[in-house]
N, C-alpha and C positions, 0 to 999 in steps of 0.2 A: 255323600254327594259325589256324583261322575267327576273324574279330572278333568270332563271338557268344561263341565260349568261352575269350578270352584274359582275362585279370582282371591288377588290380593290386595290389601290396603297401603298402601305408601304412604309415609310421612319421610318429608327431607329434613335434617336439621343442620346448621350451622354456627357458630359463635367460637369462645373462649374453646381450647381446646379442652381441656384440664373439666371445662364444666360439658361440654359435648361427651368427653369418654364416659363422664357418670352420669348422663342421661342416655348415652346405648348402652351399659350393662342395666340399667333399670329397664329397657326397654327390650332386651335380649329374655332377663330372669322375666321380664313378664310377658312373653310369648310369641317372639320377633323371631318369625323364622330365616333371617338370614339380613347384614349390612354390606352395605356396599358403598364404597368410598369413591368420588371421584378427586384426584388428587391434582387437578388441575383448578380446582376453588375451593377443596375442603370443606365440600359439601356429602354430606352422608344420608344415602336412602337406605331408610327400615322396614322389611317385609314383615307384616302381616298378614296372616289367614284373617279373610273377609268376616270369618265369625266373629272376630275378635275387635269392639268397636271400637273405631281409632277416635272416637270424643272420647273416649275412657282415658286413652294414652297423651292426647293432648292436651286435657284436663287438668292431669298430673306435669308432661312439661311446664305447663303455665302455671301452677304452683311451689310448684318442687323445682325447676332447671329455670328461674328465671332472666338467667342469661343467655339463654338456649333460645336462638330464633328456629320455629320450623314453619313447616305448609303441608297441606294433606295434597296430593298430585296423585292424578287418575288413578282409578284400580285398575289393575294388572291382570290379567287373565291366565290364566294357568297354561301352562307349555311343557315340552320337552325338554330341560332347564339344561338336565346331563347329556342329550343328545347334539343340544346346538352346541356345548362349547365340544365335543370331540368333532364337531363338524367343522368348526375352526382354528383347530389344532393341526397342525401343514409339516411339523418339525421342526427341530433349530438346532442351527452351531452352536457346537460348545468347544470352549477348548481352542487350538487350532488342527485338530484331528480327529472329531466327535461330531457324530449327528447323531441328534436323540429323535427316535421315530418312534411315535405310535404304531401298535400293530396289525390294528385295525385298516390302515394306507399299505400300499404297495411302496416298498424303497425306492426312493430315487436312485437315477445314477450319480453320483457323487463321488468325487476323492475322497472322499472319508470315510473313518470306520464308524459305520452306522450302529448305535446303540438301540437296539427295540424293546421300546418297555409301552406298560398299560399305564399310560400317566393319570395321575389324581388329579383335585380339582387344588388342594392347596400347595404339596410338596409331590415331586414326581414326574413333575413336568422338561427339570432341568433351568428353570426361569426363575428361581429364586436363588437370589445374593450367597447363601450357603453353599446347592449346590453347586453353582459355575466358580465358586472363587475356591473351593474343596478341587474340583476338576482342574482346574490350571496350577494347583501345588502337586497333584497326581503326575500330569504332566510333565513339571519341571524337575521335579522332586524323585522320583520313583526310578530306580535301576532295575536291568534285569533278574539280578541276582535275589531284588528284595521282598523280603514277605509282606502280606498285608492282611489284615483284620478288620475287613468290613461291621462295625456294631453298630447293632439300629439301622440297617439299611431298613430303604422305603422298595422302592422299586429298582434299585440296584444300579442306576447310573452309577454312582462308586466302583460300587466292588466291579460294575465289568471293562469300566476303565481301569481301574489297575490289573484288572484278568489280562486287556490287550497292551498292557505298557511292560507285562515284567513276565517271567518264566512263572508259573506255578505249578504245585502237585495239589489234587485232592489227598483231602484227608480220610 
């Protein structure tokens, strides 16, 4: 089927938390391409591909999660998903001497030293609790003199904050 005319089926669900997680991994293992939590009611929409009937998946909440309240809410039509969030993606402080820019934008002028990476959609961005609280011990932490051993970098906010925080040599 064309991407212009594939659409998705949403179900929202809410309740007991503890009974909500084990109705989205039920809902995940049986073909929910993507959740999305709004964390201002702790309510959770489930995408489905339209082929995939959501009286199937209701079915089952209503026998299996039944403390699980949900609602099926319009089908969704297929989009650019990856395209609009890089379109909404502007940069952001980090740090008090960090800007993390996409590379895709043109750098602002800013006092800061501008970090440019290819940010992801879950880790990469610099907006997760890890990275910024990692970035502000770089910061306070890190002398000129000291070595550093970026492991598991994603997109390297780390390693190029500590690149512009301390003397290095390549290896």
């Amino acid at each position: 089927m064309e991407a212009s005319k594939r659409a998705f089926a949403v179900i929202e669900l809410w309740g007991p938390q503890n009974d909500v997680d084990l109705a989205l991994a039920f809902l995940v293992e049986n073909g929910s391409t993507g959740v999305e939590e709004d964390p201002s009611n702790g309510r959770h929409k489930v995408y489905f591909p339209a082929s995939i009937p959501s009286a199937k998946m209701t079915d089952e909440l209503e026998t299996t999660f039944s403390r699980v309240s949900y609602r099926n809410l319009p089908e969704l039509p297929d989009r650019d998903w990856l395209s609009e969030w890089k379109q909404s993606l502007t940069g952001l402080a980090l740090g008090e001497r960090f800007f993390v820019h996409p590379t895709w934008q043109a750098s602002p002028e800013i006092e800061r030293t501008i970090l440019r990476i290819d940010p992801q959609q879950a880790f990469g961005t610099g907006l997760h609790d890890t990275t910024r609280l990692s970035l502000e011990l770089v910061e306070r932490w890190l002398t000129p003199d000291a070595s550093v051993l970026d492991i598991g970098t994603g997109t390297g906010i780390l390693a190029m904050a500590a690149a512009n925080s301390v003397s290095y040599t390549h290896l």
